[in-house]
C-alpha positions in Angstrom: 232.4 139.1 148.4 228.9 137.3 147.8 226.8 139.1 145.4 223.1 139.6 146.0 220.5 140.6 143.8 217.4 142.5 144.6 213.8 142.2 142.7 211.4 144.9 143.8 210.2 148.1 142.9 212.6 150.9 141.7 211.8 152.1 137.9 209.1 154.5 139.7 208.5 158.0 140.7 207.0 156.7 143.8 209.2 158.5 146.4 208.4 155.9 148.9 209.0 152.9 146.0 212.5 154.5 145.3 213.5 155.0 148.9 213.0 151.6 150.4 215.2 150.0 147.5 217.6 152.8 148.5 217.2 151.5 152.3 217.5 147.8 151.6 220.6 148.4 149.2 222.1 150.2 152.6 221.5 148.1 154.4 222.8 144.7 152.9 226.0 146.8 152.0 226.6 147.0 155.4 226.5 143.4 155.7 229.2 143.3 153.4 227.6 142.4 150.2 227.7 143.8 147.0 224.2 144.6 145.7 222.9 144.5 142.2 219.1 145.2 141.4 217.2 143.1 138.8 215.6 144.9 136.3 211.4 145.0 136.6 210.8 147.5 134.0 207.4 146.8 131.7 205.4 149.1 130.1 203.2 150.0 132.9 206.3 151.2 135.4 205.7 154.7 136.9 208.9 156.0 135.2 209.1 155.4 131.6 208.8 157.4 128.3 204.7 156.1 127.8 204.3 157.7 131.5 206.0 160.7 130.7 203.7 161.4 127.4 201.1 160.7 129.5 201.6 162.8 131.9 202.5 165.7 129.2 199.3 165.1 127.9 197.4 165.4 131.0 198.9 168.7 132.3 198.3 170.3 129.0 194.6 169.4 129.3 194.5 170.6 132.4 196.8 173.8 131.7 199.1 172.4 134.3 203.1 173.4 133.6 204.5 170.3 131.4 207.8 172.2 132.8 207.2 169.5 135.7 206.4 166.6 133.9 210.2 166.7 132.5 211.8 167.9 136.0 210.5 164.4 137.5 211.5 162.3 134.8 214.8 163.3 134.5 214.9 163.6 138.2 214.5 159.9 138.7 216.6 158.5 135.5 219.6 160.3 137.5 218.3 159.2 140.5 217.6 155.2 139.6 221.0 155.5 137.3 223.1 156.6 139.7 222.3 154.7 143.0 221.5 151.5 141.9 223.1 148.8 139.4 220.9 147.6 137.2 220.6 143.5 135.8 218.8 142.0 133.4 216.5 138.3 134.9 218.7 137.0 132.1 222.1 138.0 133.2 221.6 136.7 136.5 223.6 133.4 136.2 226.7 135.1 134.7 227.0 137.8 136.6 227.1 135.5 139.3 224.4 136.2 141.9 224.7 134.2 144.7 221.3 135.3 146.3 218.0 136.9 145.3 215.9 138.9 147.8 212.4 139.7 146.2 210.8 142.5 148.2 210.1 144.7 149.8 206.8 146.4 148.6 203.5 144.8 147.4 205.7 143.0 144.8 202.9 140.6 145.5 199.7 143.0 144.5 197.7 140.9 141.8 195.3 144.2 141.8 198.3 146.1 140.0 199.1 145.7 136.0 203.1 146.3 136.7 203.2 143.2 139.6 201.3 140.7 136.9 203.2 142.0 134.5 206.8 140.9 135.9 204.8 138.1 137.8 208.0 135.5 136.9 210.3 137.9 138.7 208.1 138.5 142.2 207.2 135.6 142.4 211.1 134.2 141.5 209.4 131.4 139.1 211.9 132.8 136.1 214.7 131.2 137.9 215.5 127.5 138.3 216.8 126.1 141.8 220.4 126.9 141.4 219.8 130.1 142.6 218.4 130.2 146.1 215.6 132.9 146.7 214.4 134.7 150.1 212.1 137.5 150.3 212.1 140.3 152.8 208.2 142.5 153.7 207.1 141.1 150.5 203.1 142.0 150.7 200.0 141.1 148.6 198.4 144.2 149.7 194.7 143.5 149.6 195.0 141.1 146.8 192.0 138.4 147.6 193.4 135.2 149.1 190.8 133.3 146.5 192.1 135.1 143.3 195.1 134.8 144.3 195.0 130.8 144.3 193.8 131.0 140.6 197.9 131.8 139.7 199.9 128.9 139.2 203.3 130.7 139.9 202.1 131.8 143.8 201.6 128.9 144.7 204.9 127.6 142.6 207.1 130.3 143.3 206.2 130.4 147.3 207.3 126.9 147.3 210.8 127.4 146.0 211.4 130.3 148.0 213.9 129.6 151.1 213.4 131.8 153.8 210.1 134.0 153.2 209.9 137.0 155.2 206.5 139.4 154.3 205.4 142.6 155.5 201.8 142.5 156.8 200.0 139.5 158.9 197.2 139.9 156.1 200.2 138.8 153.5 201.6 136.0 156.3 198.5 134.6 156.7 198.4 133.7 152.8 201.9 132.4 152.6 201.1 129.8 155.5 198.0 128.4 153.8 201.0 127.4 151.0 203.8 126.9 152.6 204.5 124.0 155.7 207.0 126.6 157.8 206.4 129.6 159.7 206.9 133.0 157.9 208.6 135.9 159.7 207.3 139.7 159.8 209.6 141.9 158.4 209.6 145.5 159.2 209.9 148.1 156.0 213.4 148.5 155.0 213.7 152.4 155.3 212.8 151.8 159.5 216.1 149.7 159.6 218.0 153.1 158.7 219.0 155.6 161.5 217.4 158.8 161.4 220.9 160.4 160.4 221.3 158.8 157.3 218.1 160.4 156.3 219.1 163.9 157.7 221.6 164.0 155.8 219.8 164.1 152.5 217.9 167.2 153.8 217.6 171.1 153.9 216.4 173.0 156.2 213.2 175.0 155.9 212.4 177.7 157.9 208.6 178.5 157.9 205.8 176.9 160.2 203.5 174.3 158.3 201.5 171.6 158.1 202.9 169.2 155.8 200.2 167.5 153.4 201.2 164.2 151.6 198.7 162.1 150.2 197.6 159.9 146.6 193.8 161.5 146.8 192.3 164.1 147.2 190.4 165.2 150.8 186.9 165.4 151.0 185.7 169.0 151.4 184.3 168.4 154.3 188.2 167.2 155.5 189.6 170.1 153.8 187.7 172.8 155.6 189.1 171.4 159.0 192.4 171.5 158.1 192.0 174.7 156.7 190.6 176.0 160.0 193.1 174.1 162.0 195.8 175.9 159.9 194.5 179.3 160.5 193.9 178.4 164.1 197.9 177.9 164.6 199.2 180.6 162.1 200.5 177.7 160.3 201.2 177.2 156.1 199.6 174.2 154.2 202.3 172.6 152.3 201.9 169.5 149.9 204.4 167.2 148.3 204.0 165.4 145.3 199.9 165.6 144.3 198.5 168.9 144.7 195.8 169.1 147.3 193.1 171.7 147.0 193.4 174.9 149.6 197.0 174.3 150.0 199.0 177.2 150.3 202.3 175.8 148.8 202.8 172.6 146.4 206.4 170.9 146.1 207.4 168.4 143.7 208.5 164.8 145.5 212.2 164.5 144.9 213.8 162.6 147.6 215.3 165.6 149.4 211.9 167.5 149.1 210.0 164.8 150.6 212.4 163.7 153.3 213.1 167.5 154.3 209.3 168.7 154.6 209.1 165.7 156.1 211.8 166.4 158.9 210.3 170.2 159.3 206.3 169.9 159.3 204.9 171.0 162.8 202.1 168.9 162.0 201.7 165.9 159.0 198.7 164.6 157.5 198.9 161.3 155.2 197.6 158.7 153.7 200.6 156.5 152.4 202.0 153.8 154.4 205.9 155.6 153.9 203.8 159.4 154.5 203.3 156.9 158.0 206.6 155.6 158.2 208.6 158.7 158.4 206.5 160.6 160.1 207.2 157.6 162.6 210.9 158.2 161.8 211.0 161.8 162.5 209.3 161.3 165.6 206.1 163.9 163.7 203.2 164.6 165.2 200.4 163.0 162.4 197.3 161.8 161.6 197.0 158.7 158.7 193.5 159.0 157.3 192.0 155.3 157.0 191.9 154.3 153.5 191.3 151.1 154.0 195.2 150.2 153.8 196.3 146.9 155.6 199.9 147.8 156.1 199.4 151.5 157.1 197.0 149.5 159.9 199.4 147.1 161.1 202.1 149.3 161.4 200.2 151.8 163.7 199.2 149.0 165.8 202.7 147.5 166.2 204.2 150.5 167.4 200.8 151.2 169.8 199.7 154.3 167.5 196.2 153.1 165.9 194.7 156.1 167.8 196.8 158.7 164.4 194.3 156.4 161.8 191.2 158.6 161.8 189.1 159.1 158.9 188.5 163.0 159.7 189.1 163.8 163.3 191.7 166.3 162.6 191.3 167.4 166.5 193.9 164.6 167.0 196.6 166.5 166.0 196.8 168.4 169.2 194.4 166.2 171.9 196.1 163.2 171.8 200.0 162.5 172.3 202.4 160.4 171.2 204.9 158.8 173.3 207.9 158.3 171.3 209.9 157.1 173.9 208.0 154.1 173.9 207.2 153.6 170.2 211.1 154.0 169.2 211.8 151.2 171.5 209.0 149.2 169.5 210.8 150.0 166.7 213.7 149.3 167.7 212.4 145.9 168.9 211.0 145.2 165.0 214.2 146.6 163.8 216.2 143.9 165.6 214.1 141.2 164.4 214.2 142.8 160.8 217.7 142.8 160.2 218.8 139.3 162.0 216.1 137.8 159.7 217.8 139.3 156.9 221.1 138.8 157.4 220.6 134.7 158.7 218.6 134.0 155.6 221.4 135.1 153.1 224.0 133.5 154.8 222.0 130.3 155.2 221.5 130.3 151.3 225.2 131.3 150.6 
């Protein structure tokens, strides 16, 4: 059985982060590989000992409970410990990886300390050409293209790679100012699950609410709407993760919590590209507020939706809706595409 190695973004408490490795790990095991994960642990990962203390130290300055800060780390070493195996770049050759996939995430962002950090491992320049490399919805996020040309190993490593696949046109267009072949769009791993493998990890919840999920805060002017809205349809506010000011209810983001308020809202407001995505997957009624995010854009627009990025028009909630019978069978479409890219590029390499 060929053994692949994977080199993205999984020593974080980034629900999202954890749950796409999760996705991509399914997924090749169902091609009938066995799956390892290389290690991209530096000092500036989300989930670490230093993040911890710092996080200790900012919920006692802000009398928060600290109770939390533990409940999350320890939440996430069991998690990362017990779904994925774990490699060292250096034990790559002996263990016998026939295959590396870098991706997915914005294991490409120059922006973020962590991705320079571990830029030999992205960017696959730590290995020599014995072991061949493909990348699947790998994105730069909105790393400038010129800054970007400054590295050495971008350039290098996107000439080594194989087969690149990338996440975002913004990231494709990049890639094919380097490289002399064509690039292929990859859609993110946790859409090439079906919804039941996610139902399965969750609870139910019986209480009306509008499920809040974002990485900053709402403007006041934002959070009197909602807060109208809410009292408007005798509905809760609920948050997962960061606490959001006039929320009625906050919930820490384990997987199950965020997958199952997910599943139950009546309404979901985001700001995340995977706050998008499974809303998308649940078939939600949503708005994504516009922060200026190239892959939450793109998404909405390949699946016909770039009406649900609004930067306050809350009213679209109820005035517009969404066909889902038509954007599951764009999904469905990028799904198809997704996985036979995937699955042809290993074997091509094996």
């Amino acid at each position: 059985m060929s053994k692949i190695g994977i080199v993205t973004v999984y020593y974080t408490e980034n629900t999202g982060s954890v749950l796409q490795a999760t996705a991509l790990q399914e997924v090749l095991r169902s091609f009938g590989f066995d799956v390892y994960f290389i290690s991209t642990r530096n000092k500036y990962s989300a989930h670490s000992k230093k993040n911890l203390l710092k996080s200790v130290l900012k919920a006692i300055k802000n009398r928060a409970n600290i109770v939390h800060c533990f409940e999350r780390y320890f939440y996430y070493e069991k998690y990362i410990e017990q779904v994925f195996v774990s490699l060292n770049a250096d034990q790559v050759k002996g263990e016998g990886i026939d295959c590396l996939v870098i991706g997915s995430d914005t294991v490409w962002d120059i922006n973020s300390n962590y991705f320079l950090k571990s830029s030999e491992l992205f960017w696959g320049t730590k290995w020599d050409n014995s072991i061949p490399i493909i990348t699947y919805a790998a994105s730069i996020a909105n790393s400038c293209y010129d800054k970007l040309d400054t590295f050495k190993y971008s350039v290098n490593g996107l000439r080594k790679i194989k087969q690149i696949g990338v996440r975002d046109n913004y990231t494709k267009s990049y890639v094919e100012r380097i490289v002399d072949h064509d690039t292929v769009l990859n859609c993110d791993p946790t859409l090439l699950l079906d919804f039941d493998f996610y139902r399965k990890k969750c609870f139910e919840i019986n209480e009306k609410y509008i499920l809040i999920y974002l990485f900053e805060d709402l403007s006041e002017e934002l959070r009197v709407k909602l807060k109208l809205f809410a009292k408007e349809k005798e509905l809760k506010i609920i948050c997962v993760g960061k606490y959001i000011e006039g929320s009625h209810e906050w919930k820490p983001s384990t997987i199950e919590n965020f997958l199952s308020y997910f599943l139950c809202a009546e309404y979901i407001v985001t700001n995340t590209f995977h706050g998008t995505v499974f809303s998308v997957i649940f078939n939600k009624i949503f708005i994504s507020l516009d922060f200026n995010k190239v892959k939450v854009k793109e998404l909405l627009y390949s699946l016909g939706l770039e009406t649900r990025l609004v930067k306050d028009d809350v009213d679209v909630l109820v005035k517009e809706k969404i066909d889902y019978k038509i954007v599951n069978q764009k999904l469905e479409q990028l799904k198809s595409v997704s996985r036979s890219y995937l699955y042809k590029a290993i074997n091509e390499c094996i």
